[in-house]
Every structure is written in C-alpha cells, then in structure tokens.
N, C-alpha and C positions, 0 to 999 in steps of 0.2 A: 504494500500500500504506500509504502513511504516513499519508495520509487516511484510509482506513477505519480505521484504529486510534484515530485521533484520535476523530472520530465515535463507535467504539464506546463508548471511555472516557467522553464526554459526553455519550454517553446513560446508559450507566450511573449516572454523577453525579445527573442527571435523574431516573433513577427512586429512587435512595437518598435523593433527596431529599422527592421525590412522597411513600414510606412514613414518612418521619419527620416529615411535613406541612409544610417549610418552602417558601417561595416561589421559583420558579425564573424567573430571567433567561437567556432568551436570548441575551443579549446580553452578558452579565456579563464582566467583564474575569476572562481567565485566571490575573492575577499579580495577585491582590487580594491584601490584605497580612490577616495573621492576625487584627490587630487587628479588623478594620472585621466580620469573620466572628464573635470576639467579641462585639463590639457585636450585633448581628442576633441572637445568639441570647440573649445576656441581656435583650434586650427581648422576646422569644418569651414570656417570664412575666408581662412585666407586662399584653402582651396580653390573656392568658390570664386574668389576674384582672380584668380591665377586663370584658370578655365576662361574666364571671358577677356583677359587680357589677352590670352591667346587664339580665341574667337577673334576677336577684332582685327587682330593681326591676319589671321587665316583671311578672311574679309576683306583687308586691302590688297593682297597678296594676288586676290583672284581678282580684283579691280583692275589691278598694275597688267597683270600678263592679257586681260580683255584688253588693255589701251590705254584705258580709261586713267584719268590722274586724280589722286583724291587731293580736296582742298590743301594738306599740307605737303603733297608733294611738289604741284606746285610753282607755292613759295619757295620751298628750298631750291627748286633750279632754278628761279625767276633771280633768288640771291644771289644764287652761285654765277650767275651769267652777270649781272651789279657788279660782281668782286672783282669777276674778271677786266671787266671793262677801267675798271677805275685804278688797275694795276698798270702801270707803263712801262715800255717793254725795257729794260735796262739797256742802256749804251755802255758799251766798249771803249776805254780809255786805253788801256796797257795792258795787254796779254806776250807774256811768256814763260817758255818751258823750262823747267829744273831737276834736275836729281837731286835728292835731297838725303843726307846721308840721317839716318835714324839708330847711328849705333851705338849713340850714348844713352839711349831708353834701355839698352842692357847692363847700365851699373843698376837696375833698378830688382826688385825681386821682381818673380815671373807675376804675379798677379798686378801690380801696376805696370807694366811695361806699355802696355799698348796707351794706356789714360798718357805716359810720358812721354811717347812718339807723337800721341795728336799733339800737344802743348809745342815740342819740339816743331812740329810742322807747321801750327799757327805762328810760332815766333818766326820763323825763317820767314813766311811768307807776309807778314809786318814790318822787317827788317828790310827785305828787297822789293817788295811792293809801297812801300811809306805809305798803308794802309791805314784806316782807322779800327775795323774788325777783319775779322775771317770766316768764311763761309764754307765748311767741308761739304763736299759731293757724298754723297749717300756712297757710293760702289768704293771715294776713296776711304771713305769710312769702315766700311766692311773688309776693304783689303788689310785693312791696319789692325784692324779690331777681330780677326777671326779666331785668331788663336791666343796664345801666351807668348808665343815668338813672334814678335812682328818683322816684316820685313826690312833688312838693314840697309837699304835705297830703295826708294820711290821715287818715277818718275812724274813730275806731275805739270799742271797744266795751269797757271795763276792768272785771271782774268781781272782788272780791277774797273770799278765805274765810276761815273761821276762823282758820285755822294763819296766815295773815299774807301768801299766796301771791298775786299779781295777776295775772290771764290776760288777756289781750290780743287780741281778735278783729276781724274786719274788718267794718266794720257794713253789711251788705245793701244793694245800693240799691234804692232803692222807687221 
C-alpha cells in the first residue's frame, strides 16, 4: 500500500511538472533542498530569453540571405560607407627600403624578444624617417611576432606622409 501511494504522488509530481514545462528527473533525489529548486527555476528565465534572443537572430539571418536589409543593417553600411568617404586617401612623402638588423632583441630572454625587435624597428624607422609615430603592417607584424626567435634582418618597406606618420611594411620577396 505504501508503495502505490508513493508512486501515485510521483506521478502526480510528474505531471504538474510536465504542465508547467519544467524538466523531470527520474531519478531526482527526494530530499533536495529548496535552494537548489530555487536555483532551476530562476534560470527557467534566462532560458527563456536566450531562446528568443536567438529567434531573432535566426529571423534576421533569413531576412539577410532573402535580400532583404533589416533596419539596422542598414545603418551600419550606410556608416560604414560615411567613414569611408571622410577618410582621405594618404599621400606619399618619402618611401624607402631597409634591412634592419634585429639582433640585439637576442640579449633579451626568449619571451620578450619579439615585444624588443618591434621597439627596435619602430626606433630605427623614427630615426631614418624623422617620423613623429610608426605604423607596423599586420604580415610585418606576424613575421616578427610568430615565434620566440624573431628574425635577425628584416627587410622592410618605410612609407612616411604628410602628417609626419611612418608605416612600416614587409617588402615582398621576388
């Protein structure tokens, strides 16, 4: 008898649960404590917003590949086209080519080496450029920064413009 009562009530349980949509454990310990019941359900919400944040998303997703532009997208190219236009194209003062020797960034331990060779290459190219900053190219950035040994000469490519800026590029090999 004591069984079927038991059974009844946790099916009961079961299905009050099933209509309020929470998850049901089988196995669930009997003597959980209120807290942990707490817990579960004040995350039941944020569920809930996660789900339609990622609705919406699905939603514009299938907007975007119909053609169709939703209001913020937009503005975001309408801006992006503004930035561009109000960017002027830089002019060419003084461009030339150097090897630049980078082998005193080896007094340094292996984990600064590379931070020491870009400093070494910004000063050199402020020194022979009578720049006011320096600008490294992304590729001559990676060539210097891929490892723990950086390269002990780098040829490179020093562009400077009007404003007094000096860009720093990696010169192609041919």
């Amino acid at each position: 008898m004591a069984d079927e009562r038991f059974q009844d009530k946790a099916l009961a349980k079961k299905d009050e649960a099933k209509i309020k949509g929470e998850a049901t454990d089988e196995k669930a310990n009997p003597h959980e404590h209120k807290a942990d019941a707490q817990k579960a359900e004040s995350a039941a919400p944020i569920a809930k917003a996660a789900g339609k944040a990622s609705e919406k998303a699905k939603t514009e997703k299938a907007a975007a590949e119909k053609g169709q532009k939703t209001e913020k997208a937009a503005t975001k190219s309408d801006d992006k086209a503004d930035s561009k236009d109000e960017k002027p194209a830089r002019k060419t003062v003084l461009e030339r080519k150097y090897t630049v020797n980078l082998t005193d960034a080896y007094a340094k331990p292996k984990y600064k080496r590379a931070d020491k060779a870009i400093s070494l290459l910004r000063e050199f190219a402020l020194r022979h450029m009578k720049g006011k900053d320096v600008k490294v190219d992304v590729a001559l950035n990676n060539a210097i920064r891929t490892s723990n040994r950086p390269q002990k000469k780098v040829h490179i490519l020093l562009q400077k413009d009007e404003a007094g800026t000096v860009f720093a590029a990696l010169v192609p090999k041919a």
